[in-house]
C-alpha positions as CSV (number, residue, x, y, z in Angstrom):
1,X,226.0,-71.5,-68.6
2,X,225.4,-74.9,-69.7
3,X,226.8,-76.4,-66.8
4,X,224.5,-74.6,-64.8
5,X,221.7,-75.5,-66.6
6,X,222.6,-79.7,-66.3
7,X,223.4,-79.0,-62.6
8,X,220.0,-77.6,-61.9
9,X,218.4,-80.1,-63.4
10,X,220.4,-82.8,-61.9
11,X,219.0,-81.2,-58.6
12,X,215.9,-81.4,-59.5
13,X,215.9,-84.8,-60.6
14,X,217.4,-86.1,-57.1
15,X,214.9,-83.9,-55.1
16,X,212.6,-86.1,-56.9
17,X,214.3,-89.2,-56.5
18,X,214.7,-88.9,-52.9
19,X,210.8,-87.9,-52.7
20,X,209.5,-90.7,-54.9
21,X,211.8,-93.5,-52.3
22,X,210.9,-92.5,-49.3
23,X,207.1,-92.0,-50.4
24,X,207.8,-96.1,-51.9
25,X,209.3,-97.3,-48.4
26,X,205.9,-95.6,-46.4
27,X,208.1,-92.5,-45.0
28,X,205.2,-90.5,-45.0
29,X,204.3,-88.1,-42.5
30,X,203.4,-90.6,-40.2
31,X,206.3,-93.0,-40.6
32,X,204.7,-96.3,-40.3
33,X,205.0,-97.8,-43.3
34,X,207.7,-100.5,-44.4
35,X,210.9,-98.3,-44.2
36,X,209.6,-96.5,-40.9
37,X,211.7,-95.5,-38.2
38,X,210.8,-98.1,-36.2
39,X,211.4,-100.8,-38.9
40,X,214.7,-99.8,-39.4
41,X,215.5,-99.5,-35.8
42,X,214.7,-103.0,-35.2
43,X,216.5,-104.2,-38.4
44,X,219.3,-102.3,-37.0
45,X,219.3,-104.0,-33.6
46,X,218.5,-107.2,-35.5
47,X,222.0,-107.0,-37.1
48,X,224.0,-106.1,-34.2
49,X,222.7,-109.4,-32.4
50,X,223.6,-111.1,-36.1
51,X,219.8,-112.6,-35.3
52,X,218.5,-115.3,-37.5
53,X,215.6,-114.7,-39.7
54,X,213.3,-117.2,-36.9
55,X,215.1,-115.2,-34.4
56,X,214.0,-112.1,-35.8
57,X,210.6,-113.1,-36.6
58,X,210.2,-114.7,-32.6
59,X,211.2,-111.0,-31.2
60,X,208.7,-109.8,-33.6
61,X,206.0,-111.5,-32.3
62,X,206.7,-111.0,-28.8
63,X,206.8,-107.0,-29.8
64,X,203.6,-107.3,-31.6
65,X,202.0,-108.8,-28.2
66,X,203.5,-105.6,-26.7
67,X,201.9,-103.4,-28.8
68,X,198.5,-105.1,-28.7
69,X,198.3,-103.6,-25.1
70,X,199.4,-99.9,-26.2
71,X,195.1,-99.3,-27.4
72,X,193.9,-101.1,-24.0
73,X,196.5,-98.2,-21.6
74,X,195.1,-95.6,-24.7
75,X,191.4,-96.0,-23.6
76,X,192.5,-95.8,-20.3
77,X,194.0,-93.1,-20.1
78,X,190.9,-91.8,-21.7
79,X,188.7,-93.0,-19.3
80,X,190.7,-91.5,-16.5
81,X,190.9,-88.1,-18.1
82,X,187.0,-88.4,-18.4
83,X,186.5,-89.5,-14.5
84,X,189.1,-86.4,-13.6
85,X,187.1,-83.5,-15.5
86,X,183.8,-85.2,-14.3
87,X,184.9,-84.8,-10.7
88,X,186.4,-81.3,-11.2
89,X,183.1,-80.7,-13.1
90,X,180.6,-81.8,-9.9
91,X,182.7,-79.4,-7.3
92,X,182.7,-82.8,-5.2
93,X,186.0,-84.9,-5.3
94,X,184.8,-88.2,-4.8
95,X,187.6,-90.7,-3.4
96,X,185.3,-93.7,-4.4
97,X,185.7,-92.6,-7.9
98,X,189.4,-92.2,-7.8
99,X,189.6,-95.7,-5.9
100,X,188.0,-97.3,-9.0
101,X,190.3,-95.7,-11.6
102,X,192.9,-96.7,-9.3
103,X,192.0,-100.5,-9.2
104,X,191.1,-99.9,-13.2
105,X,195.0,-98.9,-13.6
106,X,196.2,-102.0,-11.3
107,X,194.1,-104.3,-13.2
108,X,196.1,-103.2,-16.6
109,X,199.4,-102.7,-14.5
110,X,198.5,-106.3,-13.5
111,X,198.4,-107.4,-17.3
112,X,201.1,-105.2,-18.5
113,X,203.3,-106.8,-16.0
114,X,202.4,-110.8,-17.9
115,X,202.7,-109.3,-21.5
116,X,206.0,-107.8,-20.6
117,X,207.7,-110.8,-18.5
118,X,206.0,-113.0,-21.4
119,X,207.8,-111.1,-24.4
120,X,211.6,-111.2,-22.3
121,X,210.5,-114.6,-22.2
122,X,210.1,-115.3,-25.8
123,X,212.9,-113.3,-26.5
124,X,215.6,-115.0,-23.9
125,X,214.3,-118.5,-25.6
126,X,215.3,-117.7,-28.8
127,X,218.8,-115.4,-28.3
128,X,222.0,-117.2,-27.4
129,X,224.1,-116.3,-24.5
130,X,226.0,-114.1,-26.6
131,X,223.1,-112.5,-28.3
132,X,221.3,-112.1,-24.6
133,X,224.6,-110.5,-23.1
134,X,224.3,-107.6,-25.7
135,X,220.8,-107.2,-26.0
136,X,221.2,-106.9,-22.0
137,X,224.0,-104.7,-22.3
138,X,222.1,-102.0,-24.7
139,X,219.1,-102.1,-22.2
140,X,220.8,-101.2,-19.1
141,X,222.7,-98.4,-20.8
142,X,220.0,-97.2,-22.1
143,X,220.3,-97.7,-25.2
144,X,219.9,-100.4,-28.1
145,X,221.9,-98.4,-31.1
146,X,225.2,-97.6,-28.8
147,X,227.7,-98.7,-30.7
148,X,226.0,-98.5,-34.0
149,X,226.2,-96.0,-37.2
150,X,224.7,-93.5,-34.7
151,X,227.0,-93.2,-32.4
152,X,230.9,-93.6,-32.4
153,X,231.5,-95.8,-29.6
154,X,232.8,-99.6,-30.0
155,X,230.7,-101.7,-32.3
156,X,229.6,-105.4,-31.4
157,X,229.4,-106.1,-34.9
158,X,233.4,-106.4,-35.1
């Protein structure tokens, strides 16, 4: 009976452990705080290119530039989904006002395009042919964690 009693407790006292870490590393329901999923993926692709700490902190920057455009294609999405159930609204489907969201989504296809080639960019100057090999490797398979804990093909980190 006792050793039930200790086990129990024992549970109880991990439950709470495991609660009060991930709450600590920003696991939250959300997941973007310092141990989020994204975080760790990164880390985790960080240490299969065996990237320096400037290396890591270059990508970084280049990923941050990438997500500075994720509000600007948010709002526009918006505004398209307005224009749409205006023109449903009115009865009259107007091609002008399709013809403007259109050039609206070139115009941020048009900047996405310079964000993106600017971040490979940033990220091919500061990789080494090695490095650029894998991290070109995991992109065309489609993915950047092949290889890793997740999976249990051939690891680069060898």
């Amino acid at each position: 009976m006792l050793g039930f009693v200790i086990g129990a407790v024992c549970t109880v006292g991990l439950i709470k452990a495991i609660r009060h870490r991930r709450r600590r590393l920003g696991w939250g329901p959300r997941g973007y705080g310092r141990g989020s999923p994204v975080r760790w993926a990164l880390g985790a692709l960080f240490r299969t290119l065996r990237a320096t700490p400037q290396q890591e902190e270059a990508i970084s920057s280049a990923l941050r530039g990438l997500r500075s455009d994720r509000q600007l294609v948010r709002e526009e999405v918006k505004q398209t989904r307005r224009d749409l159930a205006q023109a449903l609204r009115s009865g009259l489907v107007d091609d002008a006002a399709f013809e403007e969201a259109f050039a609206r989504h070139d115009r941020l296809l048009a900047q996405l395009r310079v964000t993106v080639v600017e971040a490979a960019k940033q990220a091919a100057e500061v990789l080494d042919e090695e490095q650029r090999k894998v991290l070109a490797d995991r992109l065309e398979g489609g993915g950047f964690f092949r290889g890793s804990v997740w999976s249990a093909g051939p690891t680069v980190w060898a």
